[in-house]
FIDREN-201438 format. One record per residue: residue number from 0; residue in one letter; x negated, y negated, z of N, C-alpha, C in turn. Coordinates in Angstrom, 3 decimals, decimal comma. Layout:
<nr:NUM	rest:A	n.east:X	n.north:Y	n.up:Z	ca.east:X	ca.north:Y	ca.up:Z	c.east:X	c.north:Y	c.up:Z>
...
END
This chain:
<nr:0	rest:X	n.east:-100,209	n.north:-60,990	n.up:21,667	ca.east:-100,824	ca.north:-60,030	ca.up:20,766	c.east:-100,774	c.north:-60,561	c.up:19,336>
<nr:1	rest:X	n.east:-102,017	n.north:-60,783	n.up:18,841	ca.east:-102,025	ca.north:-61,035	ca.up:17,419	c.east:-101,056	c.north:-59,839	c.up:16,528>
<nr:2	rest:X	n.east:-100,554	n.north:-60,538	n.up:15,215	ca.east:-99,675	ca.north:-58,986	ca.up:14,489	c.east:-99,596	c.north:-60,221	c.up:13,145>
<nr:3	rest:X	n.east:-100,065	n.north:-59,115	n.up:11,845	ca.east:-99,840	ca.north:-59,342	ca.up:10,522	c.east:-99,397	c.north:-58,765	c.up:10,554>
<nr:4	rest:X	n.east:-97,662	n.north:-58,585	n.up:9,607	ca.east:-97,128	ca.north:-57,310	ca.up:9,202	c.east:-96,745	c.north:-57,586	c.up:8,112>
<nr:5	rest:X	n.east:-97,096	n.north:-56,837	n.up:7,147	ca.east:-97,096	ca.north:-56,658	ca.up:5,874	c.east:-95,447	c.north:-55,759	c.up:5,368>
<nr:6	rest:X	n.east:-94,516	n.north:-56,965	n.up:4,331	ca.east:-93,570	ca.north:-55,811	ca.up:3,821	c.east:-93,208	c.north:-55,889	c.up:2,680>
<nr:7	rest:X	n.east:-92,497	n.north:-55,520	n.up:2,007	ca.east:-91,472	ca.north:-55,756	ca.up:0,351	c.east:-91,834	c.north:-54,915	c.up:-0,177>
<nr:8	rest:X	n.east:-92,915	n.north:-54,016	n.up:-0,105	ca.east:-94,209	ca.north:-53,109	ca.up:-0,747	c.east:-92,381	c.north:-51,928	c.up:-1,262>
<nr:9	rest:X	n.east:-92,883	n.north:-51,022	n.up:-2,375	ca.east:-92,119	ca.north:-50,244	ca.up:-2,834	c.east:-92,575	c.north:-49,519	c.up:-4,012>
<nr:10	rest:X	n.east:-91,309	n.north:-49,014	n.up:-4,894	ca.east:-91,600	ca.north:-48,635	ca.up:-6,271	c.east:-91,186	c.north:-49,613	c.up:-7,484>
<nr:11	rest:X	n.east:-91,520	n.north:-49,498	n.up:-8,243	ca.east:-91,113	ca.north:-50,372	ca.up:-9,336	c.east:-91,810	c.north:-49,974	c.up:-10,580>
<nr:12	rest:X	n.east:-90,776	n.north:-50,057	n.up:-11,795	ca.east:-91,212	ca.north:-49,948	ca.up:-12,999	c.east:-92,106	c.north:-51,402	c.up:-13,526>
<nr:13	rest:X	n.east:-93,103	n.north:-50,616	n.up:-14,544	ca.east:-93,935	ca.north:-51,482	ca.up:-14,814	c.east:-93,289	c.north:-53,254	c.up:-15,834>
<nr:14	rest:X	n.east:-93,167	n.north:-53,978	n.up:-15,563	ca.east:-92,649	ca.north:-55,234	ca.up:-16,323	c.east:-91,812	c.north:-56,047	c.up:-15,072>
<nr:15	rest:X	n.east:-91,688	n.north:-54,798	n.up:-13,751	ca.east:-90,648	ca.north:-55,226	ca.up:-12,471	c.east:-91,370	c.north:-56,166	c.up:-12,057>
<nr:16	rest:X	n.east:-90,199	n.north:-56,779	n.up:-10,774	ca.east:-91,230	ca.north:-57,910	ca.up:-10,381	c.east:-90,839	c.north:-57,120	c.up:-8,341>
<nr:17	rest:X	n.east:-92,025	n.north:-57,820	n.up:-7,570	ca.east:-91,913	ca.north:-57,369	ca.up:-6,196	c.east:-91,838	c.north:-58,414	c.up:-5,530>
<nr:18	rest:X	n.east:-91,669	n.north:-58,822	n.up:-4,225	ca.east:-92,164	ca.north:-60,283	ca.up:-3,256	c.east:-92,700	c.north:-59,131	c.up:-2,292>
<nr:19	rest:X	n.east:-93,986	n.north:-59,848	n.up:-1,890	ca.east:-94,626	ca.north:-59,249	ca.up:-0,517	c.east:-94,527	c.north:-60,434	c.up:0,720>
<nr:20	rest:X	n.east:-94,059	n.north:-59,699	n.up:1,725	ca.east:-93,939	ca.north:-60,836	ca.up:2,698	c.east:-95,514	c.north:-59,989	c.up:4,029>
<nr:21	rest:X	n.east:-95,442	n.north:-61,541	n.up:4,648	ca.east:-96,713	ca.north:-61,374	ca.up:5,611	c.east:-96,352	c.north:-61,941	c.up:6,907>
<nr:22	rest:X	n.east:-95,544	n.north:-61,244	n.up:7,540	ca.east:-95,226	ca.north:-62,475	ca.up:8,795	c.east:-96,567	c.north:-62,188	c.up:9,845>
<nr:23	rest:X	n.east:-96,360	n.north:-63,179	n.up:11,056	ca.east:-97,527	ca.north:-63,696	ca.up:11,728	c.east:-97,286	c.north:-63,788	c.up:12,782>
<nr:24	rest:X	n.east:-97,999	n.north:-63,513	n.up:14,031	ca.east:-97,433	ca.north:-63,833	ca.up:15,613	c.east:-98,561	c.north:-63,795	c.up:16,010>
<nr:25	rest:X	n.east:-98,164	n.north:-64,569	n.up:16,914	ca.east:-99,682	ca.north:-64,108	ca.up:18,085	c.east:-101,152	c.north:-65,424	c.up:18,215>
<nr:26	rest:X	n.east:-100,849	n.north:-66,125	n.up:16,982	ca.east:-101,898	ca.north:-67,374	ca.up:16,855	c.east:-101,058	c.north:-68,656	c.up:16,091>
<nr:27	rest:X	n.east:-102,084	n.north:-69,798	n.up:15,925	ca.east:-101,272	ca.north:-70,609	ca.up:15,842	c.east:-101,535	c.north:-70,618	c.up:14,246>
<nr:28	rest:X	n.east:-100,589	n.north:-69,940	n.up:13,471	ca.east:-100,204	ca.north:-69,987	ca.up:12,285	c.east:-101,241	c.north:-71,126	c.up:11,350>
<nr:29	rest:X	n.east:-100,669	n.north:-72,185	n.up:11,341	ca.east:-100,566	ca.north:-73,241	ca.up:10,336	c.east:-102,472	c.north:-73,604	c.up:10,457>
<nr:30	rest:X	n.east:-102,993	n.north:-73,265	n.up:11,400	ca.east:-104,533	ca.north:-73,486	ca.up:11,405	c.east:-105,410	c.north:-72,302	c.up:10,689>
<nr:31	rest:X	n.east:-104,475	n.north:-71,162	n.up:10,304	ca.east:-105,149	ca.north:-70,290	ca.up:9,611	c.east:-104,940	c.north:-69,933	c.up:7,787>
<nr:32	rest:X	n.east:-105,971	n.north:-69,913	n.up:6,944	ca.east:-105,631	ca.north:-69,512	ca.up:5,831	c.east:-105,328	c.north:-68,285	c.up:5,477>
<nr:33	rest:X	n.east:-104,996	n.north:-67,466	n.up:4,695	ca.east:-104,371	ca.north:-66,371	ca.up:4,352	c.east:-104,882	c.north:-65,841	c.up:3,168>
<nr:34	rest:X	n.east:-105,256	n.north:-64,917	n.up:3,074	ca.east:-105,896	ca.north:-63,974	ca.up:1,737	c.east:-104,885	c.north:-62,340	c.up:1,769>
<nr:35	rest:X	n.east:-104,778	n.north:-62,254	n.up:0,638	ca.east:-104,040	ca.north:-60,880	ca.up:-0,017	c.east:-105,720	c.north:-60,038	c.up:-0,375>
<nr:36	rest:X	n.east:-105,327	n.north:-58,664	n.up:0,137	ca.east:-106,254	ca.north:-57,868	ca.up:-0,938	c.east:-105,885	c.north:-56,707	c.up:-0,708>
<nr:37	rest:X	n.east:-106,107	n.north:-55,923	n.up:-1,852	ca.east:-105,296	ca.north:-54,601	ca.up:-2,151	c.east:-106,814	c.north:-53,395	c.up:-2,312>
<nr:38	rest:X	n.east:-106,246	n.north:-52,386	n.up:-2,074	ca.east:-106,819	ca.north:-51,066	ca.up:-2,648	c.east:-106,118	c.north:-49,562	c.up:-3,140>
<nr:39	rest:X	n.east:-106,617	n.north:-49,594	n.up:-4,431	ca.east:-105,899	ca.north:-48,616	ca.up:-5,094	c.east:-106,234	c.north:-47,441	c.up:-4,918>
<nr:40	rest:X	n.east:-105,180	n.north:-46,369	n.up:-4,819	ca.east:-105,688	ca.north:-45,245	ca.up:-4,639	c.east:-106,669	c.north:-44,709	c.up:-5,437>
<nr:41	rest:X	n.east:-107,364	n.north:-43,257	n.up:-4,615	ca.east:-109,218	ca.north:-42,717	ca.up:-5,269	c.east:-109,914	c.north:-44,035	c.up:-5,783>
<nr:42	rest:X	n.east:-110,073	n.north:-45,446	n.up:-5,352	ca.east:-111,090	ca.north:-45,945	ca.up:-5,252	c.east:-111,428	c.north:-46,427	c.up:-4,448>
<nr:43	rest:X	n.east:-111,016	n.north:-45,634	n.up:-3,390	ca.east:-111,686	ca.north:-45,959	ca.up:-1,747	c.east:-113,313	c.north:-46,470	c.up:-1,380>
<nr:44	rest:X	n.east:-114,052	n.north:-45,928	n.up:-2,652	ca.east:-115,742	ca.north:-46,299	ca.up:-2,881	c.east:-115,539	c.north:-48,068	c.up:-3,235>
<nr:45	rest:X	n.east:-114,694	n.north:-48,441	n.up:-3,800	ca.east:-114,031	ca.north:-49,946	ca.up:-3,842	c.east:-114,098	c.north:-50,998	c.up:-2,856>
<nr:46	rest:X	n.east:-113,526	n.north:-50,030	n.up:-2,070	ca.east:-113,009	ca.north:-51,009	ca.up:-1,325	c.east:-111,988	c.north:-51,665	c.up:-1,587>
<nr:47	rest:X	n.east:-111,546	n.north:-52,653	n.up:-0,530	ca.east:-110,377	ca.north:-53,212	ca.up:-0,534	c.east:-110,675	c.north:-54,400	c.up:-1,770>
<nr:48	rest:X	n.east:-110,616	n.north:-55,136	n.up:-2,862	ca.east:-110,508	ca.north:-55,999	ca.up:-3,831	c.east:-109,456	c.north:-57,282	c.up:-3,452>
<nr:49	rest:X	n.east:-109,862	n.north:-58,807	n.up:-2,918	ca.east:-109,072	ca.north:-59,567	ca.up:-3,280	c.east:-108,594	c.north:-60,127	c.up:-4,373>
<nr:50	rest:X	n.east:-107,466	n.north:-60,126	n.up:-3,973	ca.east:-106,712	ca.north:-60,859	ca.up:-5,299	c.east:-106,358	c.north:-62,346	c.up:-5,191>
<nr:51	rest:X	n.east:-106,007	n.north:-62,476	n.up:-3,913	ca.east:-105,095	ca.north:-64,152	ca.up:-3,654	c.east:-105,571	c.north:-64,784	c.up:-2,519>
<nr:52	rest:X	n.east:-105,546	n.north:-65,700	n.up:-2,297	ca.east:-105,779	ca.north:-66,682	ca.up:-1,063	c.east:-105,006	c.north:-67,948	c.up:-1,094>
<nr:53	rest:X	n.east:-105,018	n.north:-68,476	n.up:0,160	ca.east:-104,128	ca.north:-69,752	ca.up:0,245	c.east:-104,585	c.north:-70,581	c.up:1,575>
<nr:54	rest:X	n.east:-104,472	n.north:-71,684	n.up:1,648	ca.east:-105,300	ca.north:-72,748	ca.up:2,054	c.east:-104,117	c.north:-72,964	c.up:3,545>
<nr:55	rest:X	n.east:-104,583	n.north:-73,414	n.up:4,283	ca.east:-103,692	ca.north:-73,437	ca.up:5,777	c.east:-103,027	c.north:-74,297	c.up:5,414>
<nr:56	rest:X	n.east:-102,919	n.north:-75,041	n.up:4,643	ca.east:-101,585	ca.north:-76,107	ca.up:4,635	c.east:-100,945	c.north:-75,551	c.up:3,439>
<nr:57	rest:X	n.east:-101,411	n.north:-74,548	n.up:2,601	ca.east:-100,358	ca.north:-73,953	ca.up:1,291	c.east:-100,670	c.north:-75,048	c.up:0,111>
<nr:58	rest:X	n.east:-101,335	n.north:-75,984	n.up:0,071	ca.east:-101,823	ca.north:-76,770	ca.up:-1,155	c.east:-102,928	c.north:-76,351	c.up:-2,092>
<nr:59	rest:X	n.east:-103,607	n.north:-75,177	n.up:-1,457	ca.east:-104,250	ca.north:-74,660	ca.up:-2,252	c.east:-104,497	c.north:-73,305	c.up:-1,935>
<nr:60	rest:X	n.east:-104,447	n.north:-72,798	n.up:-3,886	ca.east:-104,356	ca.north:-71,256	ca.up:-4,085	c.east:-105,675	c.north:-70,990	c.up:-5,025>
<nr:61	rest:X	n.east:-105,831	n.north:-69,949	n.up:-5,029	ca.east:-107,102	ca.north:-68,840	ca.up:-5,375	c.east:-106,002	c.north:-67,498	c.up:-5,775>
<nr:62	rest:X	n.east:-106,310	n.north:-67,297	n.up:-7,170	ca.east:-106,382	ca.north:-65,786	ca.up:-7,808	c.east:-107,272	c.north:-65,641	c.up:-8,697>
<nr:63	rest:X	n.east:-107,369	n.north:-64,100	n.up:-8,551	ca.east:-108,005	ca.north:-63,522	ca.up:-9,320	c.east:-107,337	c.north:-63,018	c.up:-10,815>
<nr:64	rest:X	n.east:-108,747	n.north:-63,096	n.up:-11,544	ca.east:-108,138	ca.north:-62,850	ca.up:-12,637	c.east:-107,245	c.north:-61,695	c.up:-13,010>
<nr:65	rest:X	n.east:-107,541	n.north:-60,839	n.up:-12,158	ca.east:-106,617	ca.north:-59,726	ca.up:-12,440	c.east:-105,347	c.north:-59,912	c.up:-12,162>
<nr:66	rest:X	n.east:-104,830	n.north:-60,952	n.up:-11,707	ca.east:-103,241	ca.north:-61,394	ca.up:-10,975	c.east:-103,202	c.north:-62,653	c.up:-11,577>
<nr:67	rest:X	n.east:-103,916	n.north:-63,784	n.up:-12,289	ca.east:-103,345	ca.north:-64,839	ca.up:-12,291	c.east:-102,396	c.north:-64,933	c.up:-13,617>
<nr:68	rest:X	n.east:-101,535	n.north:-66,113	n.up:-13,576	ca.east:-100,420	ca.north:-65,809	ca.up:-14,160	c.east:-99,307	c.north:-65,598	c.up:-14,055>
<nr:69	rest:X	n.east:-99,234	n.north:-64,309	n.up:-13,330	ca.east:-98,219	ca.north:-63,216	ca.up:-12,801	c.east:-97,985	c.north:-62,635	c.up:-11,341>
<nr:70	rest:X	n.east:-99,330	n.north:-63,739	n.up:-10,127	ca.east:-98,619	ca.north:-63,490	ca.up:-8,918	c.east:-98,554	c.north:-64,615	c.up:-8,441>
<nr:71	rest:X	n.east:-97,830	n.north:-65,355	n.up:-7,565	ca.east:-98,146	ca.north:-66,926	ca.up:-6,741	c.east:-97,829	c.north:-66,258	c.up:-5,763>
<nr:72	rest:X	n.east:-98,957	n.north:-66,954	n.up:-5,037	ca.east:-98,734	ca.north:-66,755	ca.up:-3,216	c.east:-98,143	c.north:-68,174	c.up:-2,444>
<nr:73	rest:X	n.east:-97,490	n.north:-68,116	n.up:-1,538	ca.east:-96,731	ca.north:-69,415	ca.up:-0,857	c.east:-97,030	c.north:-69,008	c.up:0,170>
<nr:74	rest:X	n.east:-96,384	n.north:-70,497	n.up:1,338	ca.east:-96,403	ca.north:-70,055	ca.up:2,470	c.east:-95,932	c.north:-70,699	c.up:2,862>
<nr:75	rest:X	n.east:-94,886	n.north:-70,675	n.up:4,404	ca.east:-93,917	ca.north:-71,384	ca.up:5,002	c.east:-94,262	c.north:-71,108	c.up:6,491>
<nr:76	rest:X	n.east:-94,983	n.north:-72,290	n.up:6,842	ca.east:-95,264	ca.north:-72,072	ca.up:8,503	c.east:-94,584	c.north:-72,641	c.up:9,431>
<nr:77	rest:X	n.east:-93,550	n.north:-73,446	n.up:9,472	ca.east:-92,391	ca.north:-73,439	ca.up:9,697	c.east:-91,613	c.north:-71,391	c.up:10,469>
<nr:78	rest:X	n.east:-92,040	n.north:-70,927	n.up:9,520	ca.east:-91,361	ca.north:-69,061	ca.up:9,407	c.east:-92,941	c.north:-68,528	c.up:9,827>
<nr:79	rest:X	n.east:-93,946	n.north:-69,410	n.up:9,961	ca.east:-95,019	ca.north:-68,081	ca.up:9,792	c.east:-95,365	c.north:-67,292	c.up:9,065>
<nr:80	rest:X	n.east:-95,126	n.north:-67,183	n.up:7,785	ca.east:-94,977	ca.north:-66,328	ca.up:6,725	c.east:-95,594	c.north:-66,350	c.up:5,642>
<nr:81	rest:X	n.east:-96,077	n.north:-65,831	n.up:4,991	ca.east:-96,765	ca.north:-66,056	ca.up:3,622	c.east:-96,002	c.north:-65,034	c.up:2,722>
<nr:82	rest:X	n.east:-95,726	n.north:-65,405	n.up:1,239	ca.east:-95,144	ca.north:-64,644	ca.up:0,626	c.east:-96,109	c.north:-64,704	c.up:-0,895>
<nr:83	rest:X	n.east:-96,379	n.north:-63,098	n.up:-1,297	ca.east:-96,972	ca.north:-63,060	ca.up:-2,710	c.east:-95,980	c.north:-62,199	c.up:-3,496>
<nr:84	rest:X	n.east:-95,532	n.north:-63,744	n.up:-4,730	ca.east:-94,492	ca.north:-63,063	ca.up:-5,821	c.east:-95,067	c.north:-62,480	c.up:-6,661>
<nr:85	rest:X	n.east:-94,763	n.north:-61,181	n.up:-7,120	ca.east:-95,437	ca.north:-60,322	ca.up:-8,034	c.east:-94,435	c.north:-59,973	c.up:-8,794>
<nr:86	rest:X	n.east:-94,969	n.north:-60,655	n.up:-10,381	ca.east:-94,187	ca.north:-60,606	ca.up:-11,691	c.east:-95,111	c.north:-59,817	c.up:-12,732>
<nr:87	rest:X	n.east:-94,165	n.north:-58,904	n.up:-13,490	ca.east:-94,951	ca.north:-58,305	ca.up:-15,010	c.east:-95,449	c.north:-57,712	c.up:-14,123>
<nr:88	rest:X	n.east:-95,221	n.north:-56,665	n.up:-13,217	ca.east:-96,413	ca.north:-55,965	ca.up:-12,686	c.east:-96,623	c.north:-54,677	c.up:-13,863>
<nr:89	rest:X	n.east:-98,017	n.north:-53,879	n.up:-13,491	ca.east:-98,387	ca.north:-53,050	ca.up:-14,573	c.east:-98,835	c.north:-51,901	c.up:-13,448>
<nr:90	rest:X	n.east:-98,722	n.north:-50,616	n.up:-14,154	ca.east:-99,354	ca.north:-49,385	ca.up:-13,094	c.east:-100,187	c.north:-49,757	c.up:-12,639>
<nr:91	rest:X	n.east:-101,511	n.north:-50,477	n.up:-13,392	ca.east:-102,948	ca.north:-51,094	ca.up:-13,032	c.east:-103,001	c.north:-51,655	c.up:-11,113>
<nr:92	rest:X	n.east:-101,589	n.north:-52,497	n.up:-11,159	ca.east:-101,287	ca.north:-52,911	ca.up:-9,704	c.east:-100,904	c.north:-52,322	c.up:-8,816>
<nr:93	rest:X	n.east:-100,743	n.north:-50,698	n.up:-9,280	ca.east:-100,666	ca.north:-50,061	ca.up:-7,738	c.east:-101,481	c.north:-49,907	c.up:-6,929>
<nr:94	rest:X	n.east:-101,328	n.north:-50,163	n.up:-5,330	ca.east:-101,927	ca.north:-49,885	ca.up:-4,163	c.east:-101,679	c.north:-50,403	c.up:-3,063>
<nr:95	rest:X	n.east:-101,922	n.north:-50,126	n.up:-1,936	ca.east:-102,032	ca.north:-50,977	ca.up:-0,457	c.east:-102,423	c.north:-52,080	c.up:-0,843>
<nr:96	rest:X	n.east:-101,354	n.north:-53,201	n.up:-0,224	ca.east:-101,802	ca.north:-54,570	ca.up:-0,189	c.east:-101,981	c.north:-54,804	c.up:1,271>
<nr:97	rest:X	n.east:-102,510	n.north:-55,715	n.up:1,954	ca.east:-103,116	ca.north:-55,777	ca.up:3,269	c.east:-103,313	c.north:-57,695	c.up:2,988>
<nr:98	rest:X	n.east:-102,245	n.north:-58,227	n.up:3,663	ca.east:-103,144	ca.north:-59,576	ca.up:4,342	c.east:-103,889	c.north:-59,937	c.up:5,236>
<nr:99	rest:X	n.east:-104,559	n.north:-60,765	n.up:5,078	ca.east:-105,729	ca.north:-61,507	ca.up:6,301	c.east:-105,503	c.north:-62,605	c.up:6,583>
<nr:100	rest:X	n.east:-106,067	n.north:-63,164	n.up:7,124	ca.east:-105,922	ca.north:-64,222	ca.up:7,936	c.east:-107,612	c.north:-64,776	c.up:8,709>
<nr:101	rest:X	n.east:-107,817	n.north:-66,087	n.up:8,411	ca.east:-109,007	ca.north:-66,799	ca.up:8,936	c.east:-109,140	c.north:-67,956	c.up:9,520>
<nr:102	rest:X	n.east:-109,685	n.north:-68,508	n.up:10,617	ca.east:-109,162	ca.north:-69,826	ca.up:11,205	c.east:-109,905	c.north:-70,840	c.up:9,865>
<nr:103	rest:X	n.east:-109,119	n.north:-71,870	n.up:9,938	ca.east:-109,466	ca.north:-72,738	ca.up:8,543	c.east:-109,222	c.north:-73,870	c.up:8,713>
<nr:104	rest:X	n.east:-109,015	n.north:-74,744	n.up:9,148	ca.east:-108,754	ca.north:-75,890	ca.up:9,852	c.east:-109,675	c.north:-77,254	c.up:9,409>
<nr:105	rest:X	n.east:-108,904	n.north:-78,397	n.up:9,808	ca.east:-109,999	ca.north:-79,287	ca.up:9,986	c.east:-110,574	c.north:-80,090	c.up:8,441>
<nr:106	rest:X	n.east:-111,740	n.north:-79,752	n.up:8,093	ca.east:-111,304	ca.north:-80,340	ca.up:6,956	c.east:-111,254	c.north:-79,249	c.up:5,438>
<nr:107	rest:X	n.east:-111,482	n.north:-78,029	n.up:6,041	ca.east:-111,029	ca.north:-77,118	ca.up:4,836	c.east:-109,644	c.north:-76,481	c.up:5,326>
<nr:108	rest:X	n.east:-108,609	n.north:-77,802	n.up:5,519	ca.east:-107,042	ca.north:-77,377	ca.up:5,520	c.east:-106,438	c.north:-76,886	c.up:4,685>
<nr:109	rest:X	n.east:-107,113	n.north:-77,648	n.up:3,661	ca.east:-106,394	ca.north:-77,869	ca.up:2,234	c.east:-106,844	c.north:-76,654	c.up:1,182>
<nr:110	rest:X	n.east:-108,072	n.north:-76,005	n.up:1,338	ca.east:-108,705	ca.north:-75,435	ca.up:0,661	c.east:-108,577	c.north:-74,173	c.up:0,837>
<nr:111	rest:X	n.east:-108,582	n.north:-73,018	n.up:-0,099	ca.east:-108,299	ca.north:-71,932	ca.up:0,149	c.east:-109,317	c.north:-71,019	c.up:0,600>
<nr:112	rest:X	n.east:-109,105	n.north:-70,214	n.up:1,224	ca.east:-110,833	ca.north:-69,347	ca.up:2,018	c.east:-111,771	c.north:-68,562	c.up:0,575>
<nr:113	rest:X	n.east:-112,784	n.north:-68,319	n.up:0,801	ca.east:-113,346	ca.north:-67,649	ca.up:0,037	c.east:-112,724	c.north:-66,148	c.up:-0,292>
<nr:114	rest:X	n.east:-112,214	n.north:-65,487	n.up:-1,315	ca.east:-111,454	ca.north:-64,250	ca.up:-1,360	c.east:-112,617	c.north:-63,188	c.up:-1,800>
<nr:115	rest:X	n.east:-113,028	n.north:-62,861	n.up:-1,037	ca.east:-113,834	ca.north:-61,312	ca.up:-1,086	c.east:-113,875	c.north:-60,884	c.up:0,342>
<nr:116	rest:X	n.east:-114,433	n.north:-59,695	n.up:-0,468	ca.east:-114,150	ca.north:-58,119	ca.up:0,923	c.east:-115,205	c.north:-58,497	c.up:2,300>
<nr:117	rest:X	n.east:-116,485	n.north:-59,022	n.up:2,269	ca.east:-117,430	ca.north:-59,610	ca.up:2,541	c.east:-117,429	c.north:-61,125	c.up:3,261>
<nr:118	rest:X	n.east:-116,176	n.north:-61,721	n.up:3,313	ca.east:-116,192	ca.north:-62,687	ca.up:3,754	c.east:-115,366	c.north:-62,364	c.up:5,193>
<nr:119	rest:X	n.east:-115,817	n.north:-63,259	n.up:6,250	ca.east:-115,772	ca.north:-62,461	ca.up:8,025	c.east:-114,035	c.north:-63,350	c.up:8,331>
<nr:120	rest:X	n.east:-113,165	n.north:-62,144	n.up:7,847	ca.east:-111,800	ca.north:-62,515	ca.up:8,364	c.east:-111,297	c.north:-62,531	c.up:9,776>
<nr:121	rest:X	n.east:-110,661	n.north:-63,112	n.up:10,371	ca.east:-110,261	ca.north:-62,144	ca.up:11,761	c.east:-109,037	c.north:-61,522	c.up:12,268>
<nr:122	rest:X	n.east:-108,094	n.north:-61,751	n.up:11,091	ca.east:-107,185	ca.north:-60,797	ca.up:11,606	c.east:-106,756	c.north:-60,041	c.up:10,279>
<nr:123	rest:X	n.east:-106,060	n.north:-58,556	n.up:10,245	ca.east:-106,117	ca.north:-58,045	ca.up:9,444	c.east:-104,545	c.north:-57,176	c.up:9,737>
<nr:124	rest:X	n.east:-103,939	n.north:-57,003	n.up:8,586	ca.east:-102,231	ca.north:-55,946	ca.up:8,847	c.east:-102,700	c.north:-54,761	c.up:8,163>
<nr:125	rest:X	n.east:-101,557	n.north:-53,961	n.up:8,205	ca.east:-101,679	ca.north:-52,320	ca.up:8,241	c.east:-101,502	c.north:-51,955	c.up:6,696>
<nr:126	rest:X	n.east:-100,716	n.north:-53,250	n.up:5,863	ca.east:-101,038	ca.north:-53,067	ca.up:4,780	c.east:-99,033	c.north:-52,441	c.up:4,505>
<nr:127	rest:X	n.east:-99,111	n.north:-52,398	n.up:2,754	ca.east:-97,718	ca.north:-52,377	ca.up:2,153	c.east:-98,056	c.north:-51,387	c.up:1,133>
<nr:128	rest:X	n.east:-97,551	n.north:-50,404	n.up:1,087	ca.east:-98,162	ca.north:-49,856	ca.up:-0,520	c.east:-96,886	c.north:-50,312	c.up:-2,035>
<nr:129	rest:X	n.east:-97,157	n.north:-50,658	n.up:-2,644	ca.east:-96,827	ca.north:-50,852	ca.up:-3,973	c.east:-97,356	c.north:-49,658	c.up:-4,997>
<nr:130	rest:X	n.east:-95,838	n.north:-49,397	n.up:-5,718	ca.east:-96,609	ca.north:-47,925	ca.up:-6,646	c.east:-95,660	c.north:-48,971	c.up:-7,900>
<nr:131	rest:X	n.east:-96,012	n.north:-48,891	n.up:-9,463	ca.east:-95,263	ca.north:-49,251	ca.up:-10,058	c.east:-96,053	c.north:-48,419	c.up:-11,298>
<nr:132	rest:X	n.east:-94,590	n.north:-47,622	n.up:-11,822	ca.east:-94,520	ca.north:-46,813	ca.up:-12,724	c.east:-94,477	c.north:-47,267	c.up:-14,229>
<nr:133	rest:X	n.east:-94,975	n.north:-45,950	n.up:-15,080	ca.east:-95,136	ca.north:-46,516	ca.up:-16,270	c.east:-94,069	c.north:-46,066	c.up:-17,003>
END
């Protein structure tokens, strides 16, 4: 059975910092890239918004401007795991975070997937909520 599970998600004052972890089962890890994307509450008309991505071998990252700076995403496939450190967070960053996952292989190992809502992922977690107060 495929399974993203999304955790670290919590409360935190605004300037706090969070780690989101993403563990993985069910496929063969290290052939897939990994994208973060969040949605904040009442802008469900939104949609989900990426923020981060990361390349199946972890050599290459993608943020958005709204996070760069102040989140790095890693990953240890060795553990299966992807982790996004979230520093200086601001109320602005509250919401469900949700990783994905896309087969990526081959010769876009290195390269990180395209990060939008619109691009055809195939596996998807239940998501972490993050609230951080002002």
């Amino acid at each position: 059975e495929v399974q993203l599970v999304e955790s670290g998600g919590g409360l935190v004052q605004a300037g706090g910092s969070l780690t989101l972890s993403c563990a993985a089962s069910g496929f063969t890890f290290g052939d897939y890239a990994i994208a973060w994307f969040r949605q904040a509450p009442g802008k469900e008309r939104e949609g989900k918004l990426c923020i981060s991505s990361i390349s199946s071998s972890g050599d290459g990252t993608y943020y958005s401007d709204s996070v760069k700076g102040r989140f790095t995403l890693s990953r240890d496939n060795a553990e299966n795991t992807v982790f996004l450190r979230m520093n200086n967070l601001k109320p602005e960053d509250t919401a469900v975070y949700y990783c994905t996952a896309v087969y990526y292989s081959g010769g876009w190992y290195s390269r990180p997937p395209p990060c939008y809502a619109g691009f055809d992922y195939d596996y998807w977690g239940q998501g972490t909520r993050v609230t951080v107060s002002s």
